[in-house]
N, C-alpha and C positions, 0 to 999 in steps of 0.2 A: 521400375518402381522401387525407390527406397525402403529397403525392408528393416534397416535399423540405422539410428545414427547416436555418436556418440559426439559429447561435449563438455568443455573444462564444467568442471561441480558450479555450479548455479547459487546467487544470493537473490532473495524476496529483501525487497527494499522499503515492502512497507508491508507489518502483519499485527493484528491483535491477537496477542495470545492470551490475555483476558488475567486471570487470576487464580486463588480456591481450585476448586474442582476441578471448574472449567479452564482453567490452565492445565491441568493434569491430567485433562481428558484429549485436549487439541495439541499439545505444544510437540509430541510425539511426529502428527503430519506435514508441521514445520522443516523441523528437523530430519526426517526422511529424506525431504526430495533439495534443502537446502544447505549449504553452511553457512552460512550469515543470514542475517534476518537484522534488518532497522525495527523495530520493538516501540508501537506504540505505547505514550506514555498515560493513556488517558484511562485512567484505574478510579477508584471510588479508595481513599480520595488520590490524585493524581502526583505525578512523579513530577515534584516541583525542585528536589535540590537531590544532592549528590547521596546522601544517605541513601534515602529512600531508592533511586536506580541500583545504587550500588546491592540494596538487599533485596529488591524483585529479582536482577539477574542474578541473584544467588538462587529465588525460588526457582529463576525456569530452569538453573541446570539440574537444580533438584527434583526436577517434574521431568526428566528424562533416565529413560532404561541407562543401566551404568556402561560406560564403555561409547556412547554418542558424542560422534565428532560436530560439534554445532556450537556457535559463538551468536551470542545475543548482541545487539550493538545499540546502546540504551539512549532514549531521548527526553529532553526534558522539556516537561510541560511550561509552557510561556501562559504566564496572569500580569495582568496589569503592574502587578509590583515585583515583577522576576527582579532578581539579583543578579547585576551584571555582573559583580566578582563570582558569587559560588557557579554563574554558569561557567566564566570562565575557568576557573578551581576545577570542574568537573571537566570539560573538554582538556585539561591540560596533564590531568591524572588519567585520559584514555577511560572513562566512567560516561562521558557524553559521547555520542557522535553526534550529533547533531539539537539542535530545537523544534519544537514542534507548536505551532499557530494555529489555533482554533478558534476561528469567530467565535466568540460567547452563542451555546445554544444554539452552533449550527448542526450537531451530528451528539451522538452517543457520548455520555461522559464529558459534556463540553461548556457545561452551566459555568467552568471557573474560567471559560478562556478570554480571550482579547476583547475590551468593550470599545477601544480605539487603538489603534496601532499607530497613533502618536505617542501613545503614553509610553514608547517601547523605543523610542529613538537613542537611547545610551546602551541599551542592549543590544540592537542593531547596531552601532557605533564598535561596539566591542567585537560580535561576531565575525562583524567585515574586514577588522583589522587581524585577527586572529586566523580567520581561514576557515569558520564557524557554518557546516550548514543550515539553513533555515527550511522548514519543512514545511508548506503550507494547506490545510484543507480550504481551496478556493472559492468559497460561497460566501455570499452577503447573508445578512441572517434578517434584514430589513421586509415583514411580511408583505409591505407591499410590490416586492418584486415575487412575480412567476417562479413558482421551483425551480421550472427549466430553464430558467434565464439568471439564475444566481451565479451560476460561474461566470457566463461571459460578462455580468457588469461589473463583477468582483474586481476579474481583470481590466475592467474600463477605471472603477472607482478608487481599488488599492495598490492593483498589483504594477500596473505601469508607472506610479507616483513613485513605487516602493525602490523601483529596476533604477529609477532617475534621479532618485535620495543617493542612494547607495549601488553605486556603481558595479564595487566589486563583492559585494553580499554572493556566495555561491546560495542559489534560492534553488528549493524541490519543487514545483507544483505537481501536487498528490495526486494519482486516481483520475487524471484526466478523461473530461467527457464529453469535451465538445469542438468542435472546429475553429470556434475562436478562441479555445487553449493550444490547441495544435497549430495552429498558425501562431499566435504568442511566443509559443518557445522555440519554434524552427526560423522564428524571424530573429531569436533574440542572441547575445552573443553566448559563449560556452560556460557562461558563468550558472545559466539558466537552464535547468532542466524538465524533465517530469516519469513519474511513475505513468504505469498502463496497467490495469487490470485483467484477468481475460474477461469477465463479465463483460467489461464496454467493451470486446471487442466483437463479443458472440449476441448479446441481446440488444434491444432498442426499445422502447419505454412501450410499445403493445406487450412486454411480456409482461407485465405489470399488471395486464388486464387482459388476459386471454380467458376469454368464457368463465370470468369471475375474477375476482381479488387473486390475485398471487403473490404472499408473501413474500413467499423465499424469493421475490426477484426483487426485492425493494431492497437498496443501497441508500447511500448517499454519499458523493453528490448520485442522484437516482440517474437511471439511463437516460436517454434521451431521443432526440429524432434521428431516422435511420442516415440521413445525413452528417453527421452528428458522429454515429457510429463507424461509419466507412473513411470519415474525417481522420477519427483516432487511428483506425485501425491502418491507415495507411501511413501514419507519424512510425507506430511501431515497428511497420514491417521493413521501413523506408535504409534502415543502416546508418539512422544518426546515431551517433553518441550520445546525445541529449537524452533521449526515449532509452527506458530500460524498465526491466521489470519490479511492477510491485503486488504484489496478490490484496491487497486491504484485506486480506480472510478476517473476516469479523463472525465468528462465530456467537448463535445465540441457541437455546434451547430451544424446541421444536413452543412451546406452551409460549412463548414471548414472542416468540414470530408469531403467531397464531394466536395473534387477540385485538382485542377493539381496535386497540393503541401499539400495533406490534411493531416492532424490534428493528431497526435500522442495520441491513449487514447480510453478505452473503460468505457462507463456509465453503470456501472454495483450495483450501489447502490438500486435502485428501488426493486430489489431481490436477492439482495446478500446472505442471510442468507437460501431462498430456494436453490440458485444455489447448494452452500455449502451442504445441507442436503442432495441432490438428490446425490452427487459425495460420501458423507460418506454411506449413504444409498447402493450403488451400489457394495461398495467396502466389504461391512458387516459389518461395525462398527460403525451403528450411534450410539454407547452410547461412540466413542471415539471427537464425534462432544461438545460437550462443554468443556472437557480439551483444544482441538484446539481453538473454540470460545470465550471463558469465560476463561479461565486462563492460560496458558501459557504467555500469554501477558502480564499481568498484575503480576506475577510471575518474569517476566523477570526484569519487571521497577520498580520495589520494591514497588505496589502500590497495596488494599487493591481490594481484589477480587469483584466485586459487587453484589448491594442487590438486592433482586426481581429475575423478571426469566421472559421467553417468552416461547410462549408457538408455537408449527409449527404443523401443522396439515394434515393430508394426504386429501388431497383435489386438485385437479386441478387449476392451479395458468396461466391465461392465458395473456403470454406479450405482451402487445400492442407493433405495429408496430414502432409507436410512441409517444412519450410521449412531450406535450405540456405544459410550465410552463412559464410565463409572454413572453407571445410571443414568447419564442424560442422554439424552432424544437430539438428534441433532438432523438436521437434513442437507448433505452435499449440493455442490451446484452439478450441474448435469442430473440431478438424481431422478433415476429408470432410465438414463441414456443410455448407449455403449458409444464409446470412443475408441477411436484406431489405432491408441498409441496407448501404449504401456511403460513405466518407469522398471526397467530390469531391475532386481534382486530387494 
């Protein structure tokens, strides 16, 4: 039995580190187990041109202990009237890496995003020419489709019109959750990828509802059927390039998940990199956990693999119930579990 393994330093390719406080409270668990981070843009109000990225990621290294090796990698929010120039302006000063595609009011912070992704064809136009990635949360926002069917008809409605517009567009699809995303991108050329969470790869949409409401497991896009689940989780473990990691840590205050109308988003940075271990561990291929971790990503964004390494260790890793950082309440995912794996030093 593998009692410790060691792998190049790891990037989350997709994390909310939030703002205020709560940027000051989370961005620390980021930064521990990662060195890069893609940095969602979707803030109150959101990170629509180069300023504004430019002075968030001044706040999160300012919301880090002094002496933290951690690089933010800033994206910008896509509205109907994005600026093809200042995105390019911004990608070309190394201030963007990428865009990011929100259905209008399909997730958290998303009231400004895309009300038709026709009105984005000269933006698209510019991205695909330039080398630009496109990040996309893959849900239709149309209430009369099913929650759990808003990814795959996304990909039936936008995403495969999108692949056939634009050929060479390098496109993220986020947070994948279902078997006809995983099939999507393992069918699609290299242009095409996708984040994994460990959430879709440890729950199935009964955790949502086990012997009552369960917040802390509601996401979006929300989990899905266990099918669904074993779909993903077999994209990630699988040794494509495509699949890499993204944590979506969306953290929220224990009082926002816990109310009528609560809170879209699981806080799963605090042990992301164990969650990950124990899921590749399980399946038999933890020596396939740092191509997932460590390079695919970085592979995708044409960006220099990283130096150093982390080391995880077979040790019992016990989640607190709660996790308490400048006054707020917050609750991990695994929280009261123990996991098998531990992030050394």
């Amino acid at each position: 039995m593998t009692s410790q393994i060691t792998i190049r330093r790891p990037d989350d390719w997709h994390v909310h580190l939030r703002d205020g406080d709560m940027l000051r409270a989370v961005a620390g668990y980021t930064a521990r187990q990662f060195a890069r981070a893609i940095v969602m843009p979707n803030l109150t109000p959101p990170v629509v041109d180069v300023a504004a990225a430019a002075a968030y990621r001044t706040r999160i290294l300012d919301a880090l202990p002094a002496g933290t090796d951690f690089t933010p990698l800033m994206t910008c929010y896509l509205t109907d009237d994005a600026d093809s120039t200042e995105i390019a302006r911004g990608y070309d000063q190394r201030v963007f890496a990428a865009c990011k595609l929100y259905p209008a009011n399909a997730t958290t912070n998303s009231a400004h995003g895309v009300t038709d992704i026709r009105k984005l064809g000269g933006v698209l136009e510019t991205m695909q020419r330039i080398g630009m990635p496109l990040l996309i949360h893959g849900e239709v926002t149309d209430r009369a489709i099913d929650i759990f069917d808003r990814e795959a008809v996304f990909i039936d409605r936008i995403l495969t019109p999108l692949v056939r517009d634009f050929p060479a567009l390098k496109i993220v699809l986020e947070h994948i959750t279902t078997a006809e995303a995983a099939d999507f991108v393992a069918g699609s050329g290299a242009q095409i990828a996708a984040t994994i969470t460990p959430q879709h790869l440890i729950i199935n949409r009964n955790a949502i509802f086990d012997g009552g409401i369960r917040p802390h497991a509601y996401c979006l896009p929300v989990a899905k059927r266990e099918r669904h689940r074993l779909a993903v989780r077999k994209a990630a473990v699988s040794g494509s390039p495509q699949f890499f990691l993204g944590t979506d840590s969306a953290p929220h205050a224990i009082g926002r998940k816990e109310a009528a109308c609560g809170c879209a988003g699981i806080f799963n940075a605090p042990f992301a990199l164990e969650s990950y271990a124990q899921v590749f561990e399980d399946e038999g291929v933890l020596d396939r956990l740092e191509g997932f971790a460590s390079e695919h990503g970085p592979n995708f964004y044409g960006l220099p693999l990283n130096e150093g390494s982390v080391t995880l260790k077979r040790e019992d890793a016990a989640v607190p119930a709660t996790i308490t950082e400048r006054g707020i309440d917050l609750v991990p995912f695994h929280a009261g579990e123990t996991l098998r794996w531990r992030l050394a030093g």
